[in-house]
C-alpha positions as CSV (number, residue, x, y, z in Angstrom):
1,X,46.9,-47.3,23.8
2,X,47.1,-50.6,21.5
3,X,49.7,-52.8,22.8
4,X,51.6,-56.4,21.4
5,X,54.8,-58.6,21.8
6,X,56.9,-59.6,19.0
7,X,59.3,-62.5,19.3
8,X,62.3,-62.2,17.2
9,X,64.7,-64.9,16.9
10,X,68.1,-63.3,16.6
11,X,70.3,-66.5,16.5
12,X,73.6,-67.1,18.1
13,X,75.4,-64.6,16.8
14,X,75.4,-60.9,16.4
15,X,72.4,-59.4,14.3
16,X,70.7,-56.4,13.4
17,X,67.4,-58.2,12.8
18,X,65.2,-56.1,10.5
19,X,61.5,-55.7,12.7
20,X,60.0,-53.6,9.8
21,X,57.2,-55.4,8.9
22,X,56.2,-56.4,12.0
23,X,56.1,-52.8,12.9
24,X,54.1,-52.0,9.9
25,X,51.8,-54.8,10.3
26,X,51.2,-53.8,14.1
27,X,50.4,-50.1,12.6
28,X,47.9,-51.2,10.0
29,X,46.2,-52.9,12.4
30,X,45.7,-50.6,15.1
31,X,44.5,-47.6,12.2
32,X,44.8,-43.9,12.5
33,X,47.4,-41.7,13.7
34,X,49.5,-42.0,16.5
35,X,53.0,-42.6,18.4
36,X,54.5,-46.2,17.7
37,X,56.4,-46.9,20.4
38,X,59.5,-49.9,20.1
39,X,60.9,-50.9,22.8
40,X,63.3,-54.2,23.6
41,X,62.8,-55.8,27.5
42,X,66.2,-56.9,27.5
43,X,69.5,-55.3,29.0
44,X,71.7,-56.4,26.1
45,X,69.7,-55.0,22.9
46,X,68.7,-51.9,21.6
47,X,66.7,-50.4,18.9
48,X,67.9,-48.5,15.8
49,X,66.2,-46.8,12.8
50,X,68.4,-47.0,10.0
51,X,69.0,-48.0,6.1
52,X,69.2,-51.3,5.8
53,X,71.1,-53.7,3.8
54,X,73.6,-52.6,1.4
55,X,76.4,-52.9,3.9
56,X,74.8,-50.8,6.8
57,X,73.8,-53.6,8.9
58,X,77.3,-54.6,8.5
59,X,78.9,-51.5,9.2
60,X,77.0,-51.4,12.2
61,X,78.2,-54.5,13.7
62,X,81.9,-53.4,12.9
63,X,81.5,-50.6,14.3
64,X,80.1,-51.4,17.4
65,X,82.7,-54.3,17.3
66,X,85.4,-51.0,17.2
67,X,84.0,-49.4,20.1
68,X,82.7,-52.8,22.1
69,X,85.3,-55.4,21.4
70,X,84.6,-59.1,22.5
71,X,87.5,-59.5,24.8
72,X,88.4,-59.7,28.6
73,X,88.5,-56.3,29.5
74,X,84.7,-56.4,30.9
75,X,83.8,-55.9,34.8
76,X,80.8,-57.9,34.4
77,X,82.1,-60.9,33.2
78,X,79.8,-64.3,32.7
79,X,78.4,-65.9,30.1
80,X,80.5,-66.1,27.0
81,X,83.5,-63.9,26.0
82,X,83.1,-60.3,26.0
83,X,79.3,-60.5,26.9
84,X,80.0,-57.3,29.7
85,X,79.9,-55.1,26.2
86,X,76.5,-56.1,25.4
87,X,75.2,-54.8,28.7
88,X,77.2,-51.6,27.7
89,X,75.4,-51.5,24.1
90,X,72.2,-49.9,24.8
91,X,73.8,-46.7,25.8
92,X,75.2,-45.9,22.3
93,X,72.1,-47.9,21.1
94,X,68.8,-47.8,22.8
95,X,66.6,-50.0,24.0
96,X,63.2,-48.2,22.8
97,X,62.4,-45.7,19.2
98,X,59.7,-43.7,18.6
99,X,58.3,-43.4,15.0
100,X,55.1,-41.3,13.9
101,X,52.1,-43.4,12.7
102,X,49.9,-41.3,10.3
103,X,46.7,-43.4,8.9
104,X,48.2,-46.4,9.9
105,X,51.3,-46.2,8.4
106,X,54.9,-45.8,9.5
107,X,56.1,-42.0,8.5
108,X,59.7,-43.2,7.9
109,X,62.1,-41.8,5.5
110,X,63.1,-43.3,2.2
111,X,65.9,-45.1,3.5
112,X,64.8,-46.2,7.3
113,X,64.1,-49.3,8.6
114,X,63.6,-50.3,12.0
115,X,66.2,-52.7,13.3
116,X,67.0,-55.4,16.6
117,X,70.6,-54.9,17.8
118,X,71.8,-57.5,19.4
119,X,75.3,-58.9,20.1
120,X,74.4,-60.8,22.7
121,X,75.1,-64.4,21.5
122,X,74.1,-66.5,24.7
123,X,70.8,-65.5,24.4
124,X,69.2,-66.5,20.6
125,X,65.5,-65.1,21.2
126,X,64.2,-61.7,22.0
127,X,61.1,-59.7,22.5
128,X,59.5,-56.2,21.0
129,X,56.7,-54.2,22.7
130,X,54.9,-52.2,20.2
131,X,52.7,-49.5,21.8
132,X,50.5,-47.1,19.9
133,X,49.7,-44.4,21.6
134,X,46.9,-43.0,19.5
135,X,46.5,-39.6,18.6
């Protein structure tokens, strides 16, 4: 198994971060076929494959605002407003995705992307593991 940490600067507000290329790059350079594993240390992000851009990131966040809203209804309650949700997050998104590598390349559809998800704002820089479980 090839292993690596990304750091991904999300910013202070909520993002789905686009981790593509770093996934591809991470791919290349280990060769062959394989498992890539993604996978986010952090209680308050998750990982999502998805299309990216033309509103979807967007949508996302709205909709996870929907379900998740920023208020004062959350138990676990410090840091800034409504920051309980983002500890609830990773159940409707997970923290980790798994995405066949075949000859060093990502076997994505069309359309997918690999995306951060983070609404956490108090907490602006996060880290990837990509693991490559070779085949």
């Amino acid at each position: 198994m090839k292993s690596t940490v990304v750091e991904v600067t999300t910013g202070k507000k909520e993002a789905v971060h686009d981790i593509t290329p770093e996934c591809e790059r991470f791919a290349a350079g280990a060769g062959g076929d394989g498992l890539l594993n993604v996978f986010v240390p952090h209680a308050t992000a998750g990982v999502a494959i998805m299309e990216l851009g033309a509103g979807s990131d967007d949508d996302l966040l709205a909709a996870l605002g929907d379900l998740l809203p920023a208020d004062d209804r959350w138990r676990h309650a410090h840091g800034s407003r409504g920051h309980g949700r983002s500890h609830v997050m990773p159940a409707l998104v997970p923290s980790y995705a798994t995405i066949p590598v075949l000859d060093g390349r990502l076997a994505l559809g069309t359309w997918q992307s690999v995306a951060l998800v983070d609404l956490n704002v108090d907490n602006p820089v996060r880290q990837v593991r990509l693991s490559l479980l070779a085949g």
